[in-house]
C-alpha positions as CSV (number, residue, x, y, z in Angstrom):
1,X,2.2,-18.3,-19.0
2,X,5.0,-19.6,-21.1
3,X,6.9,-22.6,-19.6
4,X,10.2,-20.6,-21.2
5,X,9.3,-17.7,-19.4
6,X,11.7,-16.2,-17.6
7,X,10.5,-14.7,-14.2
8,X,12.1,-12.5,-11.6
9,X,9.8,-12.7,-9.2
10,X,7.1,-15.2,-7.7
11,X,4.4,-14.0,-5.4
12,X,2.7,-17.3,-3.5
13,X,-0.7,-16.2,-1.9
14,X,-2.8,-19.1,-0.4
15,X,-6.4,-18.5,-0.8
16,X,-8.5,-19.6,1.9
17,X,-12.8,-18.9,1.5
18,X,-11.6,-15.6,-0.1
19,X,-14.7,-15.0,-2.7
20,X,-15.8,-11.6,-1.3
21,X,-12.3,-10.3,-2.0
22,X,-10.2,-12.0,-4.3
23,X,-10.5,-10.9,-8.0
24,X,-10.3,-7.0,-6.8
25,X,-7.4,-7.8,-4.6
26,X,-5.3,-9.5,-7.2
27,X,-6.6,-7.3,-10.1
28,X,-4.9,-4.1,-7.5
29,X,-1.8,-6.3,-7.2
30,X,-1.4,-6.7,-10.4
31,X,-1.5,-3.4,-11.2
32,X,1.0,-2.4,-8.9
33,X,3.6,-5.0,-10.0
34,X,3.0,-4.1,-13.6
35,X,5.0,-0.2,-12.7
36,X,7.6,-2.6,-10.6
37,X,8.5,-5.8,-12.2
38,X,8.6,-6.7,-16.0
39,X,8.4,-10.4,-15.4
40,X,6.8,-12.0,-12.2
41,X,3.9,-14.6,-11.6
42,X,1.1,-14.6,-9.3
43,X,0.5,-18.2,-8.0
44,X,-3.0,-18.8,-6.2
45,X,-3.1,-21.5,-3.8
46,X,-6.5,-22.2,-2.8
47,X,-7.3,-25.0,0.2
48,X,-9.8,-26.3,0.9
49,X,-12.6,-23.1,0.8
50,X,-16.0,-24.2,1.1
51,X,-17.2,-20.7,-1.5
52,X,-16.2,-20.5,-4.9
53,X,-12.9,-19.0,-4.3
54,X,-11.6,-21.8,-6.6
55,X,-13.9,-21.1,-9.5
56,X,-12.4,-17.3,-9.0
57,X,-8.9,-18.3,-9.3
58,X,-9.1,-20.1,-11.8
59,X,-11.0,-16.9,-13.9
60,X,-8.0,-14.9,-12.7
61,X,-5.0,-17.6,-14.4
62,X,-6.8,-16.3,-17.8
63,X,-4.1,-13.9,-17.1
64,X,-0.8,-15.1,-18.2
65,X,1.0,-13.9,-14.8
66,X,-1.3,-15.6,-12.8
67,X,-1.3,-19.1,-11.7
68,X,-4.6,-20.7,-9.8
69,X,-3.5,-24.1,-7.9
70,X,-5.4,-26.1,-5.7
71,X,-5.6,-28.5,-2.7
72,X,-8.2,-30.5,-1.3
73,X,-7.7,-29.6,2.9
74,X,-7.6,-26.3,4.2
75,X,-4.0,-26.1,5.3
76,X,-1.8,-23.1,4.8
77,X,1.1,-24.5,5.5
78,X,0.8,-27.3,2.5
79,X,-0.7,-24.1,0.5
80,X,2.4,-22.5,1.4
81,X,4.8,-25.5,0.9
82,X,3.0,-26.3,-2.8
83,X,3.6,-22.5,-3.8
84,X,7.0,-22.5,-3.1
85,X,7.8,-25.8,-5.0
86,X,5.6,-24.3,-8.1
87,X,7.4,-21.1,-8.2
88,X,9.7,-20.2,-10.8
89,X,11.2,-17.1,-10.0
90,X,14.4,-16.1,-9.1
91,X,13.0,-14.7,-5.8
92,X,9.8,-15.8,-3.8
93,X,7.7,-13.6,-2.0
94,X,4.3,-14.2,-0.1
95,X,1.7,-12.1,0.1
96,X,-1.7,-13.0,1.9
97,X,-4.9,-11.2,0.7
98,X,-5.4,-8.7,3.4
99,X,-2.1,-7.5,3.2
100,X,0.6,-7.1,0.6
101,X,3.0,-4.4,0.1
102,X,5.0,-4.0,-3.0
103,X,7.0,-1.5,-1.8
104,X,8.4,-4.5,0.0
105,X,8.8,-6.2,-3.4
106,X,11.4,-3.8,-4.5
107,X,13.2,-3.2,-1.0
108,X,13.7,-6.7,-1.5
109,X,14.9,-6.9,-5.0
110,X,17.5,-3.9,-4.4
111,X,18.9,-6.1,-1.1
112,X,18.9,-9.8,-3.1
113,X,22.5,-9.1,-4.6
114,X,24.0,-8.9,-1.1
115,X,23.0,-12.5,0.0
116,X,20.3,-12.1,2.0
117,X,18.4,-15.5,1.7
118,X,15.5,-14.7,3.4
119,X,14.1,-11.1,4.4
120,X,11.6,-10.6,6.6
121,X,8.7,-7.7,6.7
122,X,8.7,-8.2,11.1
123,X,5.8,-6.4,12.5
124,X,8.2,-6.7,15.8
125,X,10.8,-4.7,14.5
126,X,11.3,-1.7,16.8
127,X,10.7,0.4,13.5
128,X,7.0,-1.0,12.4
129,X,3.8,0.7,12.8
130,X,1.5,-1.7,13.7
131,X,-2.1,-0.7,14.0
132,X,-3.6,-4.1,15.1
133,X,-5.7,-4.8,17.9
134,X,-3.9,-5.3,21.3
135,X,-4.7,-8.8,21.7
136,X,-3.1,-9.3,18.1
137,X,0.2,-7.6,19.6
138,X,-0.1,-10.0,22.5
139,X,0.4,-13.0,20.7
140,X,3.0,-11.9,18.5
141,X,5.0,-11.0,21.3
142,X,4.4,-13.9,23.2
143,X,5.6,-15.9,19.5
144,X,8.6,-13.7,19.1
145,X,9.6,-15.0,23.0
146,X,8.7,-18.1,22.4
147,X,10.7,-18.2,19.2
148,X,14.0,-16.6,20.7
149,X,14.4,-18.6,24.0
150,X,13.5,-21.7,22.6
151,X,15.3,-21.6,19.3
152,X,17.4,-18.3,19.8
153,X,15.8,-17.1,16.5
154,X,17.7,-14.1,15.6
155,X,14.9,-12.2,14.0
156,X,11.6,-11.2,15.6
157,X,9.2,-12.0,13.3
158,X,8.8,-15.3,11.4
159,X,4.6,-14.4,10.4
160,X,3.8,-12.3,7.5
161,X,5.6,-10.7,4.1
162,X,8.8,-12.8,3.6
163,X,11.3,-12.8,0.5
164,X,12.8,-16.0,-0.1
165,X,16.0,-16.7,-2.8
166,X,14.4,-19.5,-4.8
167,X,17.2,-21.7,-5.2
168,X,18.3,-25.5,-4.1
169,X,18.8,-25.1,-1.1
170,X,15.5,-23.9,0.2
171,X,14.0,-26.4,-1.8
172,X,15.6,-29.1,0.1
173,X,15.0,-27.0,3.6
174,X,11.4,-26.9,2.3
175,X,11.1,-30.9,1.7
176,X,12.7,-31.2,5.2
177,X,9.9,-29.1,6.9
178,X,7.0,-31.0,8.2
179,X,5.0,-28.1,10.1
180,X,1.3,-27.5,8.1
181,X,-1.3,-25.1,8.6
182,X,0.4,-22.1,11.0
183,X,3.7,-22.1,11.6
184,X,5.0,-23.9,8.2
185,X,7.0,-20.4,7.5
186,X,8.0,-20.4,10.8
187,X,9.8,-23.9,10.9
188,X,11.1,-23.2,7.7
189,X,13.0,-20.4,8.8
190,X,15.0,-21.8,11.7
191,X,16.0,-24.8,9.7
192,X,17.4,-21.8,7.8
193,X,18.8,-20.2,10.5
194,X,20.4,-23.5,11.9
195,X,21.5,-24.1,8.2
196,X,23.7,-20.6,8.2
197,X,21.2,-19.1,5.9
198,X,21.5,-15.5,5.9
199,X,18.7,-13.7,7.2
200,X,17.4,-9.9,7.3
201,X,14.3,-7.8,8.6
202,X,12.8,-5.1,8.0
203,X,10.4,-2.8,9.3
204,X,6.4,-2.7,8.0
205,X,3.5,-0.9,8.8
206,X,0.5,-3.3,9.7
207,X,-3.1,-2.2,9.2
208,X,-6.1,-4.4,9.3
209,X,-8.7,-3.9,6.7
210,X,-11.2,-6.5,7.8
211,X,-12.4,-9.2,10.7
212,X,-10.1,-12.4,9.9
213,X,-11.8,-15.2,8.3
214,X,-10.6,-17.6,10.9
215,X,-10.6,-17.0,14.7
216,X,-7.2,-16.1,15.9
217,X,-7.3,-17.5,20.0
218,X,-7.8,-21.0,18.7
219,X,-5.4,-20.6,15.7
220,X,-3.0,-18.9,18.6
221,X,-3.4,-22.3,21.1
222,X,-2.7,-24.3,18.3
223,X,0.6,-22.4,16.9
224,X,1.6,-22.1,20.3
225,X,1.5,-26.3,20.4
226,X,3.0,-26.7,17.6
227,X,6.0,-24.5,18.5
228,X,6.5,-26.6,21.4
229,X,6.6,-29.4,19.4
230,X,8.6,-28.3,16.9
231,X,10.9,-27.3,19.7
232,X,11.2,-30.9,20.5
233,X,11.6,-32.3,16.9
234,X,14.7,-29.9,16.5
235,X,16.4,-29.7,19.7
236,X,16.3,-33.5,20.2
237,X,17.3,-34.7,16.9
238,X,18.8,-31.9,14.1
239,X,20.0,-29.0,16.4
240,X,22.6,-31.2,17.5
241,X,24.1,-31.1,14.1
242,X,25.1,-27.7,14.4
């Protein structure tokens, strides 16, 4: 892609062991964006995959839009964190493999010019139609909790399709955040909130369209620690600010 380029839209995926799946999952993004967006990039972030996920990505940044990038240690909070900092659109939004919505895209493009920072597609939002199994539900709603009485997050979901404005001032809020692998998006998000960034969400509809790659009670036990201290980390020493 051009360095001169100029992009509306950035969509950061990390890639994670993702062979099976990933050239026909970006070829259908693609696609998609091409009706929607005249100028946008596609940055791959793979970590650490033990396939040849990276040997795919990097056939798929032939492409001018797309962009394959790569770190050593599967982690997708750095994946998420590196994406961010590469991205050159006006906007940010993350997709993950299993589930991207473009539709979202372009709710989010027609709500950027009235300040919303960050908008959120919340699979908690009374709205949602969420099709997931029950112990899925569980543990989002045991996060949202979490999230609201320990940091009195004002939105309900902090997992998933977000839009971010790609500007200064996230990329500070993004240097400042030192959660990795599962809740990276999630600390990122109140330092927003406790920033007086403006925040929206929005209702999605959540199907799954395969077995996760990883297994989601141990990735749960270790969000739910990291919460806690991240709780700590805020509340003791930056909440105060505010």
């Amino acid at each position: 892609m051009k360095k001169n380029k100029k992009i509306t839209v950035s969509f950061v995926i990390p890639v994670y062991n993702e062979a099976a799946i990933v050239e026909d999952r970006i070829k259908q993004l693609y696609n998609e964006l091409g009706s929607l967006i005249d100028e946008f990039e596609i940055i791959l972030i793979e970590n650490g995959s033990t396939d040849h996920t990276l040997q795919l990505c990097q056939s798929l940044s032939e492409t001018p839009e797309v962009v394959a990038l790569s770190i050593k240690s599967a982690n997708y909070g750095l994946a998420m964190k590196t994406g961010i900092l590469a991205a050159r659109g006006k906007m940010i939004v993350n997709f993950d493999l299993d589930y991207f919505d473009v539709d979202f895209a372009r709710q989010a493009m027609t709500l950027e010019p009235f300040g919303y920072d960050i908008i959120v597609a919340s699979k908690n939002h009374r709205l949602s139609r969420d099709t997931r199994t029950s112990v899925r539900k569980l543990i989002s709603s045991i996060y949202k909790y979490m999230l609201y009485y320990g940091f009195s997050l004002r939105i309900s979901d902090t997992h998933g399709i977000k839009a971010w404005r790609n500007d200064p001032k996230l990329r500070e809020l993004v240097s400042r955040t030192v959660s990795t692998y599962e809740i990276f998006d999630t600390e990122l998000i109140i330092r927003s909130q406790f920033e007086g960034r403006k925040l929206l969400e929005l209702p999605t509809q959540v199907t799954e369209i395969r077995t996760s790659v990883s297994h989601i009670i141990p990735r749960a036990f270790r969000g739910g620690w990291q919460i806690l201290k991240l709780w700590f980390v805020l509340n003791g020493k930056e909440r105060n600010k505010h």
